[in-house]
Each structure stands twice: as structure tokens, then as C-alpha cells.
N, C-alpha and C positions, 0 to 999 in steps of 0.2 A: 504493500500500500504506500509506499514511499514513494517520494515526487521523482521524475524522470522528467528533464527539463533539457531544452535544446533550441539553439539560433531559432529555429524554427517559429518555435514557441512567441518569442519574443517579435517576430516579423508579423506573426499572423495575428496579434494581440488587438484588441479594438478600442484606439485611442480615445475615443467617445466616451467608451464605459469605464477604463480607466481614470481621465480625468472627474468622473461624477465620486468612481469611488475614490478619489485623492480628496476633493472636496466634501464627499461626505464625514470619512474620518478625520477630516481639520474640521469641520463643525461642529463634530462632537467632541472635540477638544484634545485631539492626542498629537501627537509629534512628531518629526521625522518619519513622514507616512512617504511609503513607496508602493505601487502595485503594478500589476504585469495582468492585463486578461485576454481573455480570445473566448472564442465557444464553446468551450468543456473546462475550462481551469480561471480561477483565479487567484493569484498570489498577490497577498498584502503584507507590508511590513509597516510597524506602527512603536511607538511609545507613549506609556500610559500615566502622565502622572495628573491625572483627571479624577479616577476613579483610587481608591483604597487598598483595593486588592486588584488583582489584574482577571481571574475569575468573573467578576462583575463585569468587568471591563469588555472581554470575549464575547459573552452573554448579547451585552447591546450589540457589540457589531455585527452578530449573527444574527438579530433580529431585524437589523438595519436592512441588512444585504437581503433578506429572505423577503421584507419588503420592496427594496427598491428594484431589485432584479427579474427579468420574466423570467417563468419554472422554464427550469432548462434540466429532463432527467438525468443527466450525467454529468452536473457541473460540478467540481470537486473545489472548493474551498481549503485552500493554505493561509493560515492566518500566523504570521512570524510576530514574538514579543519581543522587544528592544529591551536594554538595560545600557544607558548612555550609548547609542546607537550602534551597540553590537547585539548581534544574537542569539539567543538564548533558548528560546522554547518556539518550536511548532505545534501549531495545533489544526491537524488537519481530518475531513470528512467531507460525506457528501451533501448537498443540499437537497436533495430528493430524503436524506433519510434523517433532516432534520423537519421537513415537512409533516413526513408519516408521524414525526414525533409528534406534531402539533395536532393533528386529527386523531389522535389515537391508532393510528394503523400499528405502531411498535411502541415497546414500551421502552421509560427511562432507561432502564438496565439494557436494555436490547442497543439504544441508543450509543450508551457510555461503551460497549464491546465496541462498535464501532469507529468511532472516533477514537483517533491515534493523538495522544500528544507525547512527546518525544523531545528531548535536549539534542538531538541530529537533526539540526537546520541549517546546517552551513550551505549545503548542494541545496535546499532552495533558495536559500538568502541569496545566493551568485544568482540567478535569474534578473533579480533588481539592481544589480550593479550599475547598468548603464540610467537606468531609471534616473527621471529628476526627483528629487524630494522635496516636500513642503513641507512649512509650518517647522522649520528644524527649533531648534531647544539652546542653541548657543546664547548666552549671556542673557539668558529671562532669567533675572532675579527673583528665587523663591524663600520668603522668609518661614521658616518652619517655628513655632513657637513649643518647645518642651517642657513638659512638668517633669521636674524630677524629688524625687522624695528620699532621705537618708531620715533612719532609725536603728537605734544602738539603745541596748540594757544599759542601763547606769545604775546611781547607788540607790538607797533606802528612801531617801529626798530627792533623788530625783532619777527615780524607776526606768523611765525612757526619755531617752535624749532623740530630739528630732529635727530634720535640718529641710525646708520645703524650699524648692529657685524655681522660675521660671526663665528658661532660657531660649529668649532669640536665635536662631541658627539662619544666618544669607547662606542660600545654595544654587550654585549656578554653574551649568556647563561651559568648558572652554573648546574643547576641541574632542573626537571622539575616543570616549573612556578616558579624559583630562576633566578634574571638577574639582571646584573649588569650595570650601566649608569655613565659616566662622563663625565664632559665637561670643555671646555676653550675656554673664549668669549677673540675675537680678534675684538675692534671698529675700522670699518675703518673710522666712521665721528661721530662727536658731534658736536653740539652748545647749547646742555642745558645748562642753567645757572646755578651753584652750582651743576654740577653733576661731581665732579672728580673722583670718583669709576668710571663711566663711561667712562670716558677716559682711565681707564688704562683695559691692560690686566690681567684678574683675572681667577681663576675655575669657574664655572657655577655650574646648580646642580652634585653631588655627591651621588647618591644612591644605595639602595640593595633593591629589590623589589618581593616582595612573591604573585604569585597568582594562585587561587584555584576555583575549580568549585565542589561545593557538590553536595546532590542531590536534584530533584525537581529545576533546576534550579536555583541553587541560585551560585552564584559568591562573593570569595572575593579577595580582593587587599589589602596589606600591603605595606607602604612604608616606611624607616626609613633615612638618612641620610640629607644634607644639599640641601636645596630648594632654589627655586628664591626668590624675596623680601626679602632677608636676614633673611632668614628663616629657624631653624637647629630643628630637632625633629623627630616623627615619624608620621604619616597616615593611619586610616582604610576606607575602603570604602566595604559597603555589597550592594550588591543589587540580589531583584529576576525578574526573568523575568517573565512576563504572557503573556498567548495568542500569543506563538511562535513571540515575540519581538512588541506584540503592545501595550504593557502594562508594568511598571517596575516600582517598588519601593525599595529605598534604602535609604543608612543613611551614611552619613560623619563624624566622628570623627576624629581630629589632637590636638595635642600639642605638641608646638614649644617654641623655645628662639630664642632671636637677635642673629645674628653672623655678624662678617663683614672679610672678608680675607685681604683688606685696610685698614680699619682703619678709612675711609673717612664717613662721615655724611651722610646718602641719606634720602629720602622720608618716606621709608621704615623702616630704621635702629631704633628698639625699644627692650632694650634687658629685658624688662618683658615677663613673660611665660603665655601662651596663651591656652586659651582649645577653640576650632575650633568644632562645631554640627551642620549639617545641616540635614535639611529630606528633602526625594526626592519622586516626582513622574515625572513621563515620559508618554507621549503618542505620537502614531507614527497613523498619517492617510495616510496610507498605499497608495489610489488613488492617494498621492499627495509630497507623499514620504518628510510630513512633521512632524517636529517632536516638540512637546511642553513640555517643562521641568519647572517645579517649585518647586523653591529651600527656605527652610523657616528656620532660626536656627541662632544659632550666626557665624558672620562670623569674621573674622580677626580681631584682635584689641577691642574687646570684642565691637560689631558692629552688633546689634541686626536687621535682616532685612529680607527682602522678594525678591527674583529674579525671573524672568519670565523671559525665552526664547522660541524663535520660530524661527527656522530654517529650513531652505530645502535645500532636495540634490540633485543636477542635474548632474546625473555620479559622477563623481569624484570631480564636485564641489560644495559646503558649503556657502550657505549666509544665514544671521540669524537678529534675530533684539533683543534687551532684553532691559527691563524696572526696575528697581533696586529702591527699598523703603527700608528707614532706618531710626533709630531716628536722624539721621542729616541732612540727603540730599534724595529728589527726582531724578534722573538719570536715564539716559538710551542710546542709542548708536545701534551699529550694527557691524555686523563681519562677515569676508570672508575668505573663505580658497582656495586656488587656485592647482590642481596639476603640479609640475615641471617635466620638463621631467628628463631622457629617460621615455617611461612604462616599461621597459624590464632593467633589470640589470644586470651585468658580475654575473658568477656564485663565491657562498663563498665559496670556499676550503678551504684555510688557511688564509684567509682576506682580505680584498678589501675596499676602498673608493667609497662614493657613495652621489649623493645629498638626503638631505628628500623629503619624500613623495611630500609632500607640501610646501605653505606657506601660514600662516594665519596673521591676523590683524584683531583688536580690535579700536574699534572706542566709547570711552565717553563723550557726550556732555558736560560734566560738569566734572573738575576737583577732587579734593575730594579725593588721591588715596588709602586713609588708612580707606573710608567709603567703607562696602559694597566689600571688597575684597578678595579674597584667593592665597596664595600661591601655584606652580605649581610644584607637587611633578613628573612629567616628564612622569606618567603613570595615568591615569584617565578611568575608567570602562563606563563613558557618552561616552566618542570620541572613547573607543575599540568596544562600540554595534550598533556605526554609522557602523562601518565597516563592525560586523558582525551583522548585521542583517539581517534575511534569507530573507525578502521584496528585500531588497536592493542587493545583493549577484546573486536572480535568476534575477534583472533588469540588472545587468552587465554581465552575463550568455546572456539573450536574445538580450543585445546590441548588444556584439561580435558577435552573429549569422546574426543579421539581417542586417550588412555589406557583410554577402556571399547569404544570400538562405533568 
């Protein structure tokens, strides 16, 4: 069922209907849209930062298309998702056997057998190469506004210490898989004890960030500028994928210095230079849309150790448990990520404010914070395959369906 594409293809294509679907998908607000059609095929490539989850996102433009298109029994639909204008995930089927869905002739499940989505879309993404693209995503300022919440045991008098900011993040692309991130933490409560960094308002991370998909699936991520935990350096992260996202191994490398933009003493604040190694492997069981990650190497503060997560997704939301072994301390905890609303976002033309996705929270039984730690370079390759992984992607495809038919 995979795409077979050829010059051909691309001569015989019918610029008419191309153009409606270039302009369709810019009016519904997505990105760096490219398509290729003729009279059995159409190949779209789009990005989505419209919609919340990218599920949703698919959802409309195959209701879009199954509207604006006349029935054609053997039109097969390639819908390519971007992530900073490379890509990522296909999601391909036919249009005759999204109709049947709609009358009843097949059922959801019968549907979902059918439809392929798949992380091997590079041989149709080459289809669209010569293509123009519209509505590209270079330098549309998007401020992202974050809640973030820190909470710690403290003494008798004062049980739990709690620390709430809201943080501005400008995000905006420069060039493809080049992006740029910065931020400024506004606290609106504190009561840590010795945390006056924390009380004031300061920048947050400050980065430029490089990422790359070669072939055979492999993935890289570059990060360089000023990190959380007072953290200033650069970040690689490799990873490949196996078995269309049920399998992935990769490798961490950082080296950083202390920075401080106050001046003020934290937890964190240690201005020796640090080289950061961790090895990764990943497994996703798929029935259960759970996923197991284990992390072995040195991690922050030259902190020899071993992490173990396990996490699951339920839609859009994230609960996880992890267990952390080091030459100092045994820990372990759990963590939640919630989605905020809207699902639906105003469209980016020339820039817009918007909440984040989500919100997550981190829970360690045990103190410790410079055992067993890493700093948060604002881009992470683990939490971008949550999202796109083709398992998870055709379950929010089928969600939105089985609200109608």
C-alpha cells in the first residue's frame, strides 16, 4: 500500500485542483503546505501549528477534501505531517473507504485496518520537491505563555514549599529544522526558603536549535545556548527509530558551565564544566499505548546513574512513573502532563499569543536535586516521538471519527 510515485505522476497532476487544495489548507491555517494531484492520487504536505494535537488536525482535512473533491472510487489520499518543514509521518488511505465510513457501509475498526500511517514518508515527501509552497512559517513570531508549578516537603511550619511562574516563550522559525526559543519567567508566588533567583524576574532558556532527519530513520537534534538549572552550553541528541516507532535507540551528549543572570546562589548554581552521556533505549506497546524508556550514562554533575520510565498516553494525556539509581541516592516519583485548552488556535499570520500545549509536573520522592539530573534544553527528541508516533497519531485520527460515525 505504499506510495509509488514517478515524473509521470507529477506531469499528469491537475494544477487547478492543486492550487484549491494549497489554498484550502492555508485557510485553514497550516503551513508550508505543498500538494501534487492528478486523477487517482493526491499528495499533501502541510504543518500544523493550528490545531493541538495533529490527530485533530488530519481529521479536518479529510473532511475538507471528502467535501470539496468529486467521488472519485480510487482516489488514494497521502497526507504528509511537517515538524519544522521536514517529515515525519504519512498518513495514507482511500477516499472511497472513508466515505463507506460515513454511510455506514464499514465500520470504524474496519476503517482504522485500512489506513496506513507510517514514519516512511520520505519517497512521498520527494514527489513535492519541485512543488511551490505556501503560507511557509519563517519568522511568524509565536509567543507561547507557560504555567509552570514547583513543590517540595519542607519543615513542620512550613509543610510544602511552593514556587508558581508564568513564562512567556517567542518561538519562531529561521530556516528548515533552525528555531529559535526564548523566554522570561514572571513568579507570581514563592515561599522556598533561600530561593531569591526565584523570586525575581529573570530570562528563562535562550536557545538556537538545529534538527535533522537523515536516512533510515535516524533523527538529530542540536541544541546550543542557555538552559534551565543554570545551565549554558551546547546538546546533541541522535536517535533511530525501529519498527515504525516501536523501537528507538539513541545517545545524549551535553557540555555545559554555570551561569547565573542574578547572581543569587541556587541548588543548581555550579560553575564547573560538565560533559553530560547518556544511552537510550525506548519501547512502545503499542495495545497499550505504553511506552518504556531506559536511560544509563553520566548525568549532570558528573552523577553516574541508571533511569527507568514508564509512561502512558491517554489522548492527549501523559502519566508516567520513573525509578532513578545513582552512586548516591535511590529515587523515584511520577509525572503528569495535562492538555490546556483551546484544541483549536487563532490562525499565525504575523503573530499571535497562545497558551502551551500542556502542563506537566514532576513529582521526586526524595530530594537530592543535583543526583541523577538533567538540564532542559526546551527541545527533547523523547517528548517530539510521543507526539509523533504513527501508533498514537492514527489513535487520535480514529478518536475524532468515532465522535461522528
Amino acid at each position: 500500500m505504499f506510495l509509488i510515485v514517478s515524473k509521470s505522476f507529477v506531469q499528469a497532476q491537475t494544477l487547478i485542483e492543486t492550487d484549491i487544495l494549497n489554498d484550502g489548507l492555508t485557510e485553514m491555517g497550516f503551513e508550508n503546505v505543498r500538494s501534487a494531484v492528478n486523477d487517482s492520487v493526491i499528495v499533501a504536505a502541510f504543518e500544523n501549528r493550528r490545531y493541538r494535537d495533529d490527530g485533530r488536525a488530519i481529521a479536518g482535512i479529510i473532511e475538507w477534501i471528502d467535501e470539496t473533491f468529486s467521488p472519485n472510487e480510487s482516489l488514494e489520499i497521502n497526507l504528509i505531517v511537517l515538524h519544522q518543514k521536514t517529515p515525519m509521518v504519512l498518513v495514507q488511505f482511500n477516499l472511497k473507504d472513508y466515505r463507506e465510513l460515513t454511510t455506514g457501509e464499514i465500520a470504524i475498526e474496519t476503517f482504522r485496518e485500512k489506513m496506513l500511517v507510517t514514519s516512511d514518508c520520505t519517497s512521498a515527501f520527494a514527489v513535492l520537491q519541485s512543488e511551490k509552497m505556501k503560507n511557509r512559517s519563517q519568522l511568524k513570531p509565536d509567543i507561547v505563555v507557560i504555567p509552570q508549578v514547583r513543590t517540595q516537603f519542607g519543615d513542620f511550619d512550613n509543610p510544602v514549599q511552593s514556587n508558581i511562574n508564568l513564562i512567556p516563550e517567542l518561538q519562531f522559525h529561521l530556516t528548515k529544522g533552525l528555531s529559535f526559543r526564548g523566554q522570561y519567567i514572571i513568579p507570581l508566588q514563592n515561599d522556598f526558603y533561600f530561593d531569591d533567583e526565584g523570586k525575581t524576574v529573570r530570562p528563562g532558556n535562550i536557545t538556537l536549535n538545529q534538527f535533522l532527519r537523515l536516512e533510515d530513520n535516524v533523527y538529530i537534534d542540536i541544541a546550543a545556548g542557555f538552559f534551565n538549572k543554570n545551565r549554558a552550553g551546547a546538546n546533541l541528541e541522535i536517535r533511530k527509530i525501529l519498527a515504525d516507532g516501536k523501537f528507538s535507540i539513541g545517545a545524549n551528549l551535553g557540555y555545559t558551565t554555570g551561569y547565573s543572570y542574578t547572581g543569587y546562589q541556587t541548588d543548581y548554581l555550579d560553575y564547573q564544566n560538565y560533559l553530560t552521556a547518556l544511552l537510550e533505549l525506548e519501547y512502545r506497546y503499542v495495545p497499550y499505548d505504553l511506552t518504556g524508556l531506559l536511560q544509563v550514562g553520566n548525568f549532570l554533575y558528573n552523577s553516574p546513574g541508571v533511569r527507568f520510565d514508564v509512561l502512558r498516553q491517554f489522548g492527549e494525556v501523559k502519566i508516567g512513573f520513573f525509578m532513578l539509581a545513582t552512586q548516591d541516592v535511590f529515587n523515584g516519583g511520577f509525572m503528569f502532563s495535562l492538555p490546556l485548552p483551546p484544541r483549536k488556535y487563532t490562525k499565525l499570520k504575523y503573530g499571535r499569543i497562545r497558551p502551551s500545549k500542556n502542563f506537566s509536573w514532576e513529582y521526586r520522592a526524595r530530594g537530592f536535586p543535583t543526583s541523577g539530573t538533567m538540564y532542559n534544553t526546551g527541545n527533547s527528541l523523547i517528548n517530539l516521538f510521543l507526539e509523533f508516533n504513527p501508533n498514537q497519531i492514527k489513535n487520535q485520527i480514529i478518536r475524532q471519527f468515532k465522535k461522528k460515525y
